[in-house]
N, C-alpha and C positions, 0 to 999 in steps of 0.2 A: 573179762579179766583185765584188768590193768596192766599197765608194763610194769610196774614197779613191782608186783608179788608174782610174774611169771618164775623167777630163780627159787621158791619156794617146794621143794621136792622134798618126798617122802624121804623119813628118815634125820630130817635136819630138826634142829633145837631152835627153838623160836621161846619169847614172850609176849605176853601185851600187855602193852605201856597201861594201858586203863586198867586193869586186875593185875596189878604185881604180886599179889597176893596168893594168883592164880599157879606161881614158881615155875619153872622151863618146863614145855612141851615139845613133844615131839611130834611132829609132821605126820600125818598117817595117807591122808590125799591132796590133791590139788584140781578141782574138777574144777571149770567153769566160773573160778573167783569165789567157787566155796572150798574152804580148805577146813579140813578137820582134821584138830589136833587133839591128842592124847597128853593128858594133862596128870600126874601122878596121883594126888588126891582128890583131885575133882570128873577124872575122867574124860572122855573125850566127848568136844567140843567144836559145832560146826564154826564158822567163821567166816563172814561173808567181809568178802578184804574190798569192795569198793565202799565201806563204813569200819574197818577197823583194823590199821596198819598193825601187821604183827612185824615184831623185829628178830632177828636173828640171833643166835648166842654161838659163838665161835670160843672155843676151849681153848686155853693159851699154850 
């Protein structure tokens, strides 16, 4: 796992920058730099984060 998606915990709202299309998911695990996220129309998606930085969505 990289340092940079260790803060990635179940429960948090993420996107990825390459599928904007894919709209906010939410966190379901964080296992070993695969994180699988729950994605509303598409469903849940594993995510191997040392190929594809997911970003965070913080609600204002």
């Amino acid at each position: 796992m990289s340092e940079g998606d260790t803060f990635l915990e179940p429960g948090m709202r993420v996107e990825n920058p390459a599928h904007p299309e894919w709209g906010v998911g939410q966190v379901q695990s964080n296992i070993g730099g695969r994180v699988t996220v729950n994605f509303p129309d598409l469903g849940k998606v594993v995510v191997e984060t040392s190929r594809v930085t997911l970003l965070p969505v913080f609600d204002p």
